[in-house]
C-alpha positions in Angstrom: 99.8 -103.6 130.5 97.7 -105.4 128.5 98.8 -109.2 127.6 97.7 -110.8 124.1 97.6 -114.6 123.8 97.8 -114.8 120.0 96.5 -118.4 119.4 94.9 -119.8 122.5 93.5 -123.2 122.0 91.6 -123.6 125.4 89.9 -121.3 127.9 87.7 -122.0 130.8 86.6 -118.5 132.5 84.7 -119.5 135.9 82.6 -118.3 138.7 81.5 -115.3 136.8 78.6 -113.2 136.3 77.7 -113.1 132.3 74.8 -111.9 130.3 73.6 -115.2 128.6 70.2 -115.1 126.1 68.1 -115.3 129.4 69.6 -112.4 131.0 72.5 -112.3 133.8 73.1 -114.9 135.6 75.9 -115.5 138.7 78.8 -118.5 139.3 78.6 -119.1 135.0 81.3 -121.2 133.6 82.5 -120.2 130.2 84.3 -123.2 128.0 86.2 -121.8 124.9 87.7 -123.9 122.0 89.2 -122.6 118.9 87.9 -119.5 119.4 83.8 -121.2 120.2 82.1 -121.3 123.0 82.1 -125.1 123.7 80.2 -125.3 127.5 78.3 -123.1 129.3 77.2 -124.0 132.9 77.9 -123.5 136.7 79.9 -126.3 137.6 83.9 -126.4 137.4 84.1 -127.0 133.4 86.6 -128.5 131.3 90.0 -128.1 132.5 92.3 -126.0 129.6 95.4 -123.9 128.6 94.3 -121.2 130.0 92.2 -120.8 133.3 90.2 -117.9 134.4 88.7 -117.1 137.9 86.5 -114.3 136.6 84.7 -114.1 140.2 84.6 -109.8 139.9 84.1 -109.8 136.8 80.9 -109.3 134.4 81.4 -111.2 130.9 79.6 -109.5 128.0 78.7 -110.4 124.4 81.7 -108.3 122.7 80.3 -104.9 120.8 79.5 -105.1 117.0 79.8 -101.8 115.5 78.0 -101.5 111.9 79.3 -97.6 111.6 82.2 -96.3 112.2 84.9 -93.8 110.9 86.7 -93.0 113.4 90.1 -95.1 112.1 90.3 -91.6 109.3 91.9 -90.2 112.3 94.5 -92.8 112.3 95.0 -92.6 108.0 95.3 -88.7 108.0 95.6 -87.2 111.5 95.8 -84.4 110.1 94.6 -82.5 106.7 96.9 -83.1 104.2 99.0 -86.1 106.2 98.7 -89.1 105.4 99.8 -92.2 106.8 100.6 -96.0 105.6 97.7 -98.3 105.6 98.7 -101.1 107.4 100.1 -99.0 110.2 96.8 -97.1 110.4 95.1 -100.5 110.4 96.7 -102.2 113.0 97.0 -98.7 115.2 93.2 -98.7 114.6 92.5 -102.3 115.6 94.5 -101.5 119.1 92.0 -98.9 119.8 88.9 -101.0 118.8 90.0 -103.7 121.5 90.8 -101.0 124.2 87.1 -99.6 123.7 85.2 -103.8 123.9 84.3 -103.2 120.0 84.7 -107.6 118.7 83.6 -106.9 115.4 84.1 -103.5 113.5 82.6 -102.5 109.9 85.4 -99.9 108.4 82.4 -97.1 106.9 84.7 -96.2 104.3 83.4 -93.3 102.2 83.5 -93.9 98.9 83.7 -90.0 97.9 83.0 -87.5 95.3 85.6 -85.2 97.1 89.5 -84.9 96.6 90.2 -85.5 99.7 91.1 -88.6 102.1 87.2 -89.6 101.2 87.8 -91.0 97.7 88.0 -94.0 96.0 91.5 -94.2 95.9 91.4 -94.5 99.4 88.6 -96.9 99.3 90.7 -99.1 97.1 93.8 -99.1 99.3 91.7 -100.1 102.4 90.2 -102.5 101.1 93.7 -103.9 100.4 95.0 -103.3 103.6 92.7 -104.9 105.8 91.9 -107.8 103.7 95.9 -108.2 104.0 96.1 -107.7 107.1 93.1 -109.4 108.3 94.9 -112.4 110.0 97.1 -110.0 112.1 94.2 -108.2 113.7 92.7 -109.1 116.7 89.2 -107.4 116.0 86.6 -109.3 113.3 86.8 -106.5 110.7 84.3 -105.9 108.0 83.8 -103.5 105.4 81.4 -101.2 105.4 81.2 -98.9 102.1 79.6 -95.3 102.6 78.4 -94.6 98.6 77.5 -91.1 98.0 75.2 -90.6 95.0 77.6 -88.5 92.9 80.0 -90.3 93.2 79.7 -91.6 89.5 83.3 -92.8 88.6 84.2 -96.6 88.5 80.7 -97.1 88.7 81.3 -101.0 87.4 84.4 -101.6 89.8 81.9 -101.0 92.9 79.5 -103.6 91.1 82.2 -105.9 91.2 82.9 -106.0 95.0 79.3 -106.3 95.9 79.2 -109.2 93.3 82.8 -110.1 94.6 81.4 -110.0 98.2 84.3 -107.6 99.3 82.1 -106.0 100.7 79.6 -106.3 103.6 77.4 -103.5 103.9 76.5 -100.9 101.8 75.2 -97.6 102.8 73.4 -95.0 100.1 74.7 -91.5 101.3 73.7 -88.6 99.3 75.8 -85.5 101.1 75.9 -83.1 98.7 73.4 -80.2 99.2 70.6 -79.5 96.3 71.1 -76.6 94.7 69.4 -73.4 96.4 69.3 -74.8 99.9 71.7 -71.9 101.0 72.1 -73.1 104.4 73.5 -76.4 103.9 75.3 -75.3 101.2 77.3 -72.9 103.6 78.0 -75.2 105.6 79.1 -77.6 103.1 81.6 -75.1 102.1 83.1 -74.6 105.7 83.3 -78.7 106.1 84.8 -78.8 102.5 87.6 -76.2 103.7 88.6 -78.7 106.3 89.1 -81.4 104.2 90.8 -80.2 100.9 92.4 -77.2 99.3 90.3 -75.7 96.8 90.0 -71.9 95.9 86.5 -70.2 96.4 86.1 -70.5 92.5 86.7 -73.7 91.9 84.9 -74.8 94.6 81.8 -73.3 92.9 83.0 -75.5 89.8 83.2 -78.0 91.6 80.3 -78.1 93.2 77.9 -77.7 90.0 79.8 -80.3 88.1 78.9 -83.1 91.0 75.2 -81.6 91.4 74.7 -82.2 87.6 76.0 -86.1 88.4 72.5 -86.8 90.5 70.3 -87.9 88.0 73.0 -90.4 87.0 74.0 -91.2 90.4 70.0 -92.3 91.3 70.0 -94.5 88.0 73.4 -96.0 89.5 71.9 -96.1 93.2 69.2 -98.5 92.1 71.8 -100.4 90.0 73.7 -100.9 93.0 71.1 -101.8 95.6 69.7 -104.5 93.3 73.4 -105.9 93.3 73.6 -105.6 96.8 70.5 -107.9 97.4 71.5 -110.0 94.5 75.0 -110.8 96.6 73.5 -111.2 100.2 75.1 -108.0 100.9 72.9 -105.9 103.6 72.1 -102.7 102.3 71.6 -99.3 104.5 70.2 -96.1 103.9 71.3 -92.8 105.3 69.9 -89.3 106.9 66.6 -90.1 105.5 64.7 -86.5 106.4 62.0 -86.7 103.9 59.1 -88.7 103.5 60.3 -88.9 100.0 63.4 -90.2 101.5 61.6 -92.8 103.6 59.9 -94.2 100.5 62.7 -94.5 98.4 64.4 -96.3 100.7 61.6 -99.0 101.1 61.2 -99.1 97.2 65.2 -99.8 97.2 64.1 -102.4 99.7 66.6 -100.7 102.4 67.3 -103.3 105.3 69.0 -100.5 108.1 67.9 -96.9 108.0 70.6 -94.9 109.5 70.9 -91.6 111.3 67.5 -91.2 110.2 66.9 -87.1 110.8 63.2 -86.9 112.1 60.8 -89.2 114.1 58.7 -90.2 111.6 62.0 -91.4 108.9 62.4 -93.7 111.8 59.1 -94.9 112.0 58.6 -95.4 108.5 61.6 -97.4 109.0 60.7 -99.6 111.8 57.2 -100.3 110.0 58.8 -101.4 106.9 60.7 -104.5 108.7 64.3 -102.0 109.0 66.2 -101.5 111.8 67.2 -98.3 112.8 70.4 -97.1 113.3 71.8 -94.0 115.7 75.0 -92.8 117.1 76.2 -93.5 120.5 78.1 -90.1 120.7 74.7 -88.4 120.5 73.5 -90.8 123.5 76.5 -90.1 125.5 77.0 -86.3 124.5 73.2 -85.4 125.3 72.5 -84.3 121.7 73.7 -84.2 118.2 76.4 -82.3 116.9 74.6 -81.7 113.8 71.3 -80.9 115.3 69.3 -84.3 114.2 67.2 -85.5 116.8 68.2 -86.5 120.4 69.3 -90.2 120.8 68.1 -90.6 124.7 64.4 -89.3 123.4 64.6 -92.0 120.6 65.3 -94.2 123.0 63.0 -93.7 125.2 60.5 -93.7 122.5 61.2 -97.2 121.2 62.6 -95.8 118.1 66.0 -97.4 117.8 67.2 -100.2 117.1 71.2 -100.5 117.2 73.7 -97.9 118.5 77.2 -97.5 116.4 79.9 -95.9 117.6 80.1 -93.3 115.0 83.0 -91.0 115.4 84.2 -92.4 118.6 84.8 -96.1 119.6 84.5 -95.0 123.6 80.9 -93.9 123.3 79.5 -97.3 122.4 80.8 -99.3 125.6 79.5 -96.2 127.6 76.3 -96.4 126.0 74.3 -99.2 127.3 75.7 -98.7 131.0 74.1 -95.2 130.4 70.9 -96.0 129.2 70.6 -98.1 132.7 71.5 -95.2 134.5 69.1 -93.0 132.8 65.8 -95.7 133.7 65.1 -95.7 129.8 66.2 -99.6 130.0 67.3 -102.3 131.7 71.1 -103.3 131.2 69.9 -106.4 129.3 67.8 -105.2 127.0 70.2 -102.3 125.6 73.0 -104.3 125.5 70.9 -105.7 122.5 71.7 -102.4 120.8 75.4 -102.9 121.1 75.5 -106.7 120.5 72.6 -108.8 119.7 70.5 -106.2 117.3 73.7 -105.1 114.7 74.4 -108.8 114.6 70.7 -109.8 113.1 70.7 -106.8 111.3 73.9 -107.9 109.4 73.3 -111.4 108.9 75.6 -112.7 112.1 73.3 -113.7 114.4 74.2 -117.3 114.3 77.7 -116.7 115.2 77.4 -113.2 117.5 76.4 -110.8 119.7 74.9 -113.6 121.8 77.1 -115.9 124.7 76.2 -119.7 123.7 77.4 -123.2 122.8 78.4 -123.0 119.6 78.9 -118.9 118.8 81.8 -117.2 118.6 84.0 -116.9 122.0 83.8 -112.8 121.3 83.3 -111.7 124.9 84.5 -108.8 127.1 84.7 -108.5 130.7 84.4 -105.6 132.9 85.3 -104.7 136.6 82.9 -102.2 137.3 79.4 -101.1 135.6 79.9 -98.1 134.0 81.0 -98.4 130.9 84.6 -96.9 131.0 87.3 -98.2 128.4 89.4 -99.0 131.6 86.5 -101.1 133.5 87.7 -103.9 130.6 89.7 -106.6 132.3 89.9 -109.1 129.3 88.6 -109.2 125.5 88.0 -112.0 123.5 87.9 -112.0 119.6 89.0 -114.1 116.9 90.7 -117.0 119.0 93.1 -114.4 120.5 92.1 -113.3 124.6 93.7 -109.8 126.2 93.6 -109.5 129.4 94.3 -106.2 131.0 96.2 -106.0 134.4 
């Protein structure tokens, strides 16, 4: 059963093995103050509140997951029921801990559909976890997913970049172009999963927000020129096109994400951006969408920082898998997890690194293979888990 110190004011974690800037090194003693790493060294440390003989264990910088949408699951398990917010939240923040994930950017659609996606729903999580913020263990961020047509409250979404409500802004566009039969199918079959609508209005529905794209690009640049205005880091998403690819660097795109073909991520990388995938397709073998394979990427030196996606697990697994696989060293793609999404947000004084004077956001693990239960302890936020 786990055990959650809520406010420790002193740890000392010795004789372990941890991953510092220089790689891993054995018999490290970890100092922790206020939620900092205060001491790093191999001799006994300071003594504290709280002390920690961490001789099997492996201490990690804790994961920092720019992308993920998995907590949807916990606001509507099912279609049609949903649950409060703050439960949701805090049921969410539970999981994130069990799966090593420090510091978690909600990617919050902000939707054109009637459906869970929507900016009601945007609205009411922004509320909840800015409210709730103090009770959570995990550093949470928001991440908003903008789709093009989404035109409404157009000024209210200029007002939390300006605000700084938000942290990250993605530019999704997912609504098929007219005449593209075969994603508009299957638009159809994933609308049917998320809302009621009958085969008529659907067809409504669907050429009202295609006639919004002209005035959803106009808002797009509006919005990204906001975005850099604010500091806030700005993302694009499925780039597939070279058309794509060069909007995005006009827009002056920071993280391309999920980009859909080799040479999107390449245009990417050569224009300064880091480039985002998704640790399920790592761990799965493949995408569920049929983009392009994660472990070829990889291996290609075309990716930058892994996100968990659709589900935390995948992005403690991945790392220990890419070692197992010989495309890298444990070392270096722990930087995918850790290191990498914390430059490419603006965090990298404070995270993904274990050094005097970062945040104490650590995990340690029994075993190396990347299973949710190899986690022995988490750190985050001046609170420490440990797990019996």
């Amino acid at each position: 059963m786990p055990d959650s110190i809520a406010t420790q004011e002193s740890v000392t974690l010795r004789h372990t093995r941890a991953l510092l800037p220089g790689g891993f090194q054995d018999g490290v003693t970890i100092a922790i103050q206020d939620g900092c790493i205060v001491e790093i060294g191999d001799g006994p440390g300071p003594a504290a509140e709280l002390e920690i003989d961490g001789r099997n264990l492996t201490v990690l910088p804790g994961l920092i997951d720019l992308h993920g949408d998995a907590f949807e699951r916990e606001v509507a398990p099912r279609p049609g029921c949903v649950f409060p917010l703050d439960l949701a939240i805090e049921s969410n923040d539970a999981n994130l801990i069990s799966a090593g994930i420090t510091t978690f950017f909600y990617s919050i659609t902000d939707g054109f559909e009637p459906s869970v996606r929507n900016r009601a729903t945007v609205r009411g999580l922004l509320d909840g976890i800015e409210g709730s913020r103090e009770r959570l263990m995990c550093d949470s961020r928001i991440h908003i997913r903008h789709e093009c047509v989404a035109t409404d409250d157009h000024e209210e979404l200029l007002g939390w970049i300006a605000g700084r409500r938000i942290d990250l802004l993605s530019l999704n566009d997912h609504l098929p172009k007219p005449g593209d039969a075969r994603k508009l199918d299957r638009y159809r079959a994933g609308a049917a999963r998320r809302f009621t609508m009958s085969a008529e209005d659907l067809e409504s529905f669907i050429a009202d927000r295609q006639a919004r794209r002209d005035l959803g690009n106009a808002q797009t640049e509006e919005l990204a020129a906001a975005a850099h205005a604010a500091g806030v880091t700005l993302a694009s998403h499925d780039e597939l096109t070279a058309e794509d690819a060069a909007r995005a660097a006009v827009l002056n795109v920071r993280i391309c994400e999920f980009p859909l073909t080799a040479d999107c991520a390449e245009k990417g990388l050569a224009r300064g951006a880091s480039v985002v995938m998704g640790a399920p397709n790592l761990v799965r073998g493949g995408s569920h969408v049929g983009g392009t394979s994660v472990r070829d990427e990889i291996a290609a030196g075309r990716v930058s920082i892994l996100v968990s996606d659709y589900f935390y697990p995948s992005l403690l697994r991945a790392p220990f898998l890419i070692a197992e696989l010989g495309l890298l060293p444990l070392e270096e793609a722990w930087r995918l997890v850790s290191g990498n999404p914390a430059e490419a947000s603006g965090l990298g004084d404070r995270k993904g690194r274990i050094a005097v004077g970062a945040d104490a956001d650590l995990i340690g693990v029994r075993d190396a293979s990347g299973l949710p239960g190899d986690i022995a302890l988490v750190s985050a936020r001046n609170r420490l888990r440990r797990i019996r």
